[in-house]
C-alpha positions in Angstrom: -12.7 -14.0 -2.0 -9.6 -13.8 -3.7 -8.0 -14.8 -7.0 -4.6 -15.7 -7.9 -3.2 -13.6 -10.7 -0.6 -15.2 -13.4 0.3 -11.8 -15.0 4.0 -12.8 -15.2 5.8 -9.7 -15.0 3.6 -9.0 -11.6 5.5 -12.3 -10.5 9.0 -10.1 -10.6 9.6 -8.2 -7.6 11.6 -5.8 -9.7 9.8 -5.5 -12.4 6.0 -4.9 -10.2 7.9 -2.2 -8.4 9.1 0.1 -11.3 5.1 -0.6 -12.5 4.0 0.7 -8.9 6.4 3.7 -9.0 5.8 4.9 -12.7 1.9 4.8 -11.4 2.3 6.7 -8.4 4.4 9.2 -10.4 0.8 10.4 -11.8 0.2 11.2 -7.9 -3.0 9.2 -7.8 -4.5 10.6 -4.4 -5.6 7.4 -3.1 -2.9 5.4 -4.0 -1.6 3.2 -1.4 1.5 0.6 -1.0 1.8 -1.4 1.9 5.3 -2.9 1.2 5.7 -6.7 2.5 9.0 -7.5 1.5 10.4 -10.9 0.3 9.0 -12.7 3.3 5.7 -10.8 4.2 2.5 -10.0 2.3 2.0 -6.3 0.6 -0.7 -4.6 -0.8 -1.6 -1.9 -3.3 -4.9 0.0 -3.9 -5.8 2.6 -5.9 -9.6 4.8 -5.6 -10.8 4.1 -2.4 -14.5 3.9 -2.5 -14.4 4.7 1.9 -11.9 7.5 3.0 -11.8 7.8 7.1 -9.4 10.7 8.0 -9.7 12.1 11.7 -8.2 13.0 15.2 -11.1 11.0 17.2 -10.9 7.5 18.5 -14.7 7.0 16.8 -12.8 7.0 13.4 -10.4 3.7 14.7 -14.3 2.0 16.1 -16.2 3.3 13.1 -13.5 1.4 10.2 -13.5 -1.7 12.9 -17.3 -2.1 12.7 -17.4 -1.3 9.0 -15.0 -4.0 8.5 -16.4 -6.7 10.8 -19.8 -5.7 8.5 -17.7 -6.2 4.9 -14.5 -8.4 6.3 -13.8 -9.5 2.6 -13.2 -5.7 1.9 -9.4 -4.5 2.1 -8.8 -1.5 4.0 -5.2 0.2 3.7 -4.4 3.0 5.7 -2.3 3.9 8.9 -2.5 5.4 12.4 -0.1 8.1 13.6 2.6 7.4 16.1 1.4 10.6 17.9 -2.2 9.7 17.6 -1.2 6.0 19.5 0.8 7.9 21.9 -1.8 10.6 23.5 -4.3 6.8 23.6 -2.1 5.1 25.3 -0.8 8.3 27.6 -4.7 8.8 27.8 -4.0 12.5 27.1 -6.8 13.8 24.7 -5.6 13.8 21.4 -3.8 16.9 20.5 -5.1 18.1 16.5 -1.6 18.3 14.4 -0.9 19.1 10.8 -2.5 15.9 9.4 -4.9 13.4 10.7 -4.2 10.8 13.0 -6.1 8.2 11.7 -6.1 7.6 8.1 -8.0 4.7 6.4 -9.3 3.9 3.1 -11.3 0.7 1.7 -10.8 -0.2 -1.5 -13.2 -2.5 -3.7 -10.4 -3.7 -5.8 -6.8 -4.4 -4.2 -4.0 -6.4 -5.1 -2.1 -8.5 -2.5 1.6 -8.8 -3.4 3.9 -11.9 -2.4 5.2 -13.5 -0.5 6.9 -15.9 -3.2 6.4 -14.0 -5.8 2.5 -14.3 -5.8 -0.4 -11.4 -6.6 -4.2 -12.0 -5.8 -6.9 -10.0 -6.5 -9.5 -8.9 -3.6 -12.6 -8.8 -4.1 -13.8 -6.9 -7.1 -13.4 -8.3 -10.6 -14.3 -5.0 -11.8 -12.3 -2.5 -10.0 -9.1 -4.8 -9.7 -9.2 -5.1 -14.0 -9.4 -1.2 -13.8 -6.4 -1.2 -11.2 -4.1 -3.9 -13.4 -4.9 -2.1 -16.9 -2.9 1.6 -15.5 -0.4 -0.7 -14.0 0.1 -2.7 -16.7 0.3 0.9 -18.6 2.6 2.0 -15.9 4.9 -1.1 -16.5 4.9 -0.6 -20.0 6.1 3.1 -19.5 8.6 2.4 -17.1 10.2 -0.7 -19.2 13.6 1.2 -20.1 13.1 3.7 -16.9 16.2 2.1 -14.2 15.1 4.1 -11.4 17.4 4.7 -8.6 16.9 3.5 -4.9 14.8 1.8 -3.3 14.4 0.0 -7.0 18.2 -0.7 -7.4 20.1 -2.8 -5.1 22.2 -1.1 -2.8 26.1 -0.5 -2.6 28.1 -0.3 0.4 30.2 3.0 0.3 31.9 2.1 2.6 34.2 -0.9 4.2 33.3 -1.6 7.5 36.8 -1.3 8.7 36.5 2.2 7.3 34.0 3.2 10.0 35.2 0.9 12.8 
């Protein structure tokens, strides 16, 4: 179950960004951010309670029936292009420098947007834990004006320049 959160400065696009940045500055090492954009839902996790990191196809069935067992639960994570490619090649899956599947579950998750709304998933608990160091980070990074991708971009260039 999920919860709408009213923390207003989450609400800014902006403002939750420079908050997610300052805390992955700290180089949390489960930290994820799944970024949605304006139009699409995001997500952000921090202290996976699962971690899943392997070159086997059983990794891919053992998340699925973990999640079909705890579907509430929010796992973030990604599969390797190169890891895809030898499945669907059906070439056995060649070991490289880091894992081919990597998933983590997180008991506490934020979902950002779209329209500027945050909800909590699905434990009270280990979300308040997640909002206090990125409320702290937000604080911290108040007169911080990062650069790119937290700035809006400027052309260089006309485009009759390139033409």
């Amino acid at each position: 179950m999920s919860t709408e959160l009213a923390h207003a400065w989450l609400r800014d696009p902006l403002a939750r960004a420079r908050a997610i940045a300052a805390l992955a500055t700290d180089d949390p090492p489960e930290l994820a951010w799944l970024d949605g954009g304006d139009g699409s839902r995001g997500f952000l996790g921090e202290r996976a309670d699962v971690i899943v990191e392997d070159d086997a196809l059983a990794a891919v069935e053992h998340v699925d029936r973990m999640w079909r067992a705890s579907p509430e639960q929010i796992w973030l994570g990604c599969i390797s292009f190169d890891f895809a490619a030898d499945l669907v090649r059906a070439r056995p899956v060649r070991p490289r420098a880091l894992p081919g599947v990597v998933m983590r579950r997180y008991r506490g998750a934020l979902e950002l947007g779209p329209r500027e709304r945050v909800f909590a998933h699905p434990d009270r608990d280990a979300v308040a834990s997640l909002l206090a160091r990125l409320e702290h980070a937000h604080t911290h990074a108040q007169g911080d004006a990062p650069g790119w991708p937290l700035a809006e971009l400027v052309a260089e260039l006309e485009p009759e320049d390139y033409r």
